[in-house]
C-alpha positions in Angstrom: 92.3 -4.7 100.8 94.7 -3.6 103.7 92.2 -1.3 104.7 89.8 -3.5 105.0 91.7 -6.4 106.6 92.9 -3.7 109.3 89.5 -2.6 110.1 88.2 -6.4 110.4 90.7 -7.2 112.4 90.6 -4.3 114.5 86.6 -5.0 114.7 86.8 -8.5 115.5 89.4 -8.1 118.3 87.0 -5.6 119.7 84.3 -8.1 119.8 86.4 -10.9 121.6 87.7 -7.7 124.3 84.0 -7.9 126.0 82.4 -10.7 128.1 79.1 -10.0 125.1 81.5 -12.3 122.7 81.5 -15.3 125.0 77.8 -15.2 125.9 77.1 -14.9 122.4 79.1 -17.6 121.6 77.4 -19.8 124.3 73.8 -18.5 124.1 74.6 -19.7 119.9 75.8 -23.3 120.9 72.9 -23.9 123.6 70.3 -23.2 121.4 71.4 -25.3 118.9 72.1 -28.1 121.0 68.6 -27.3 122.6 67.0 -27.1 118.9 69.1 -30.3 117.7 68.3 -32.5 120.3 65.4 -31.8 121.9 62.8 -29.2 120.1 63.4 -30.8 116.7 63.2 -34.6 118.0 66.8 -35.8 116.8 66.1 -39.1 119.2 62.7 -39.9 118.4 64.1 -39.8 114.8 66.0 -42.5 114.4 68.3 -41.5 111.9 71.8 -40.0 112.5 71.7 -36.5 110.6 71.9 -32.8 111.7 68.5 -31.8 109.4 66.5 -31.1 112.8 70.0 -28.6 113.7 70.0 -27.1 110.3 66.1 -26.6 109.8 65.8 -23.7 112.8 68.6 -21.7 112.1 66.7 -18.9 109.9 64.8 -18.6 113.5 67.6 -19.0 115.6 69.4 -16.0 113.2 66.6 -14.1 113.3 67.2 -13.0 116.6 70.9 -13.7 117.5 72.5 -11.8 114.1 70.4 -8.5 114.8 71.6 -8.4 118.3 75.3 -9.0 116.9 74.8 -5.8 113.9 72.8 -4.0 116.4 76.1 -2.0 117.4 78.5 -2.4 114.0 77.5 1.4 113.3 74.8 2.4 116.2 77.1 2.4 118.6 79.9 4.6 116.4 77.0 7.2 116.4 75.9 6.9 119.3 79.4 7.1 121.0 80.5 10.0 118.2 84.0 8.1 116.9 82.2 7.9 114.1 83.4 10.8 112.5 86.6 9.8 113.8 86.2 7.2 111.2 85.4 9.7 108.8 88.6 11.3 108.5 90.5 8.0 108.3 92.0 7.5 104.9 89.6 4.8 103.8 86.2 4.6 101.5 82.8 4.2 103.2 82.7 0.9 101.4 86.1 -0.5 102.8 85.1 0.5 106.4 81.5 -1.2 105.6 83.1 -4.2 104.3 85.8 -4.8 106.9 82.8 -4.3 109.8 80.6 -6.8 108.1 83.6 -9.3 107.3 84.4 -9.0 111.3 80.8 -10.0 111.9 81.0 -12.8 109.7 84.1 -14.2 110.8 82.7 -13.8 114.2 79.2 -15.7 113.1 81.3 -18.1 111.4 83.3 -19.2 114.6 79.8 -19.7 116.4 79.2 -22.0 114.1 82.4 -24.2 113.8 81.8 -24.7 117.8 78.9 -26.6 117.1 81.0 -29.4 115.5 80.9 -31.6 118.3 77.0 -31.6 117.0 78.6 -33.2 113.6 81.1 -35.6 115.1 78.5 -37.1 117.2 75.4 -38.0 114.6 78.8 -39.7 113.2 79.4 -41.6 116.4 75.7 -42.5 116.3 75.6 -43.3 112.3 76.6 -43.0 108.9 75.2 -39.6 107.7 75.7 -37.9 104.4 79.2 -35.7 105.1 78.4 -33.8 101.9 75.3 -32.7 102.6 76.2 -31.5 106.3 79.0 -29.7 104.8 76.3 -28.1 102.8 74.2 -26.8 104.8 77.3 -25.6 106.9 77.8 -23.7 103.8 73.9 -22.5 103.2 73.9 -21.1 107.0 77.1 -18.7 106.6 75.5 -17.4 103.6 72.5 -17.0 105.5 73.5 -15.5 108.4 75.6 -13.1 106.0 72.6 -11.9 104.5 71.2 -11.1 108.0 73.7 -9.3 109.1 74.2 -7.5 105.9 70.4 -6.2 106.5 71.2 -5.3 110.5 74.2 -3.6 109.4 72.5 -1.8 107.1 69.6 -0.4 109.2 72.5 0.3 112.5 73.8 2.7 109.9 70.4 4.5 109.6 70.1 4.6 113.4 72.0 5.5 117.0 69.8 3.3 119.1 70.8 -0.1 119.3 67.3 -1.3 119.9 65.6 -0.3 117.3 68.1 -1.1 114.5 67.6 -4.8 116.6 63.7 -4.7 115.9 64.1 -3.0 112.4 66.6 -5.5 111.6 64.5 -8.3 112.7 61.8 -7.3 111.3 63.1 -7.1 107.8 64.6 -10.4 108.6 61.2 -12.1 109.4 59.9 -10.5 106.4 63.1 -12.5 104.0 61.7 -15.7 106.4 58.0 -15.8 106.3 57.7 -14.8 102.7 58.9 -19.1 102.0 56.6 -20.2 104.7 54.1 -22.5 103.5 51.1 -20.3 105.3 52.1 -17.5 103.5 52.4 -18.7 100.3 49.0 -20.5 100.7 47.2 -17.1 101.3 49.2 -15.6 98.2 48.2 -18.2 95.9 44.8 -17.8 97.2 44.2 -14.1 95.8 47.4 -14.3 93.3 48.3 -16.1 90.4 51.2 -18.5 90.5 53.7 -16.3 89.2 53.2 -14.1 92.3 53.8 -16.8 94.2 57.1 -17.8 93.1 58.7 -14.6 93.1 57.5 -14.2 96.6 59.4 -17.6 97.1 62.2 -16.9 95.2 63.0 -14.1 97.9 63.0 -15.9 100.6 65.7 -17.1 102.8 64.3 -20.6 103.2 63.5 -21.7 100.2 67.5 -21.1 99.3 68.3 -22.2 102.4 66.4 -25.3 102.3 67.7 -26.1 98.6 71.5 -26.0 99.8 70.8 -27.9 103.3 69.7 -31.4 101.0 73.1 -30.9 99.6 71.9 -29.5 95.9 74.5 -26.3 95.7 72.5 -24.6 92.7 74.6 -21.4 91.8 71.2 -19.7 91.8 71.0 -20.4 95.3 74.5 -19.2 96.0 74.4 -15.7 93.8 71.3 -15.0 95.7 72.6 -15.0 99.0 75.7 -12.5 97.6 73.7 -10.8 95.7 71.9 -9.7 98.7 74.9 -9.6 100.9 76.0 -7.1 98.3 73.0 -5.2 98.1 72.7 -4.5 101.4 76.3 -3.4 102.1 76.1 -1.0 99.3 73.2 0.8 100.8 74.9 0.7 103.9 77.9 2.7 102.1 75.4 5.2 100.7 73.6 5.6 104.1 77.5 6.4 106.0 78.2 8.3 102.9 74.8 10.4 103.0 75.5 10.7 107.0 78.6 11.9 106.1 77.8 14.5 103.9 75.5 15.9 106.5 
């Protein structure tokens, strides 16, 4: 675990040792002021709750998280340090785990400086703590699933921009596949069973279960279990790079 907490730490003070960090952070928490207030019609409402802050941020992570794991390991190999990394005494696995931890971490602060969002629907009301503390919950797992996926696919390239398409792509994918369109035309031409395992995959059915404030461990495991997934491939990739 040292290993991994010096690598985190060492990756998440390089984040915060370039101007990107801060525009991140402020691109992150105008959008969802933007989405909160505005696109997702928190005044025309009437009711004091963040669901019109919580219900776009699969799409709002569908493009800021690949653009943050863009550069955890495309930028090692594009810059050549990482086989500097490769003679370090550490496993592929710790160095996977203590970049993606520093991208969490990092995803995790965005999110905490949007809580001015929460103590103002309690100025204006009486909304259900629990459940916003929920969904606070269902979107770190979230966006720890997508960045588990960009890391992954940085590892497998040394251009930034396409591990940020790939990575979005195979994020939309995790998305659509809960969208009601989509599993309208499935259960056109597939039988039922289809269509819940292509529900059960995605990111918003989960997503949406957790944000009403239901934490199903089914819910939960699926979000690790593909946060683990992902980071082992990632270890295999660095490890197959590494043996060639």
């Amino acid at each position: 675990m040292a290993n991994v907490r010096t690598i985190c730490m060492r990756e998440l003070a390089g984040y915060f040792g370039t101007p990107i960090a801060y525009v991140f952070l402020a691109i992150f928490v105008f959008l969802s002021g933007i989405f909160a207030f505005y696109i997702g019609g928190f005044f025309d409402g009437g009711q004091a709750d963040l669901r019109a802050f919580f219900q776009f941020h699969p799409w709002l992570y569908l493009f800021l998280i690949p653009a943050l794991a863009m550069r955890l390991w495309a930028e090692e190999r594009r810059a050549g340090t990482i086989e500097l990394l490769f003679t370090l005494p550490v496993t592929m696995f710790q160095a996977v785990m203590g970049k993606f931890l520093a991208a969490w971490i990092f995803t995790a602060i965005a999110l905490a400086l949007t809580f001015p969002l929460w103590i103002t629907v309690n100025y204006l009301g009486d909304p259900d703590n629990g459940v916003i503390l929920a969904s606070y919950l269902g979107s770190l797992l979230m966006a720890g699933a997508f960045l588990a996926i960009g890391s992954c696919i940085s590892a497998l390239t040394r251009n930034q921009v396409i591990a940020f398409v790939v990575s979005g792509v195979v994020g939309l994918g995790f998305v659509l596949s809960g969208f009601p369109l989509v599993l309208e035309l499935v259960d056109a031409i597939a039988p039922s069973i289809v269509v819940d395992t292509v529900r059960s995959f995605s990111f918003l059915t989960h997503f949406q279960a957790i944000s009403k404030g239901v934490l199903q461990a089914s819910d939960i495991i699926y979000f690790v279990s593909l946060i683990v997934f992902w980071l082992f491939v990632n270890a295999v990739a660095i490890e197959w790079r590494k043996a060639a």
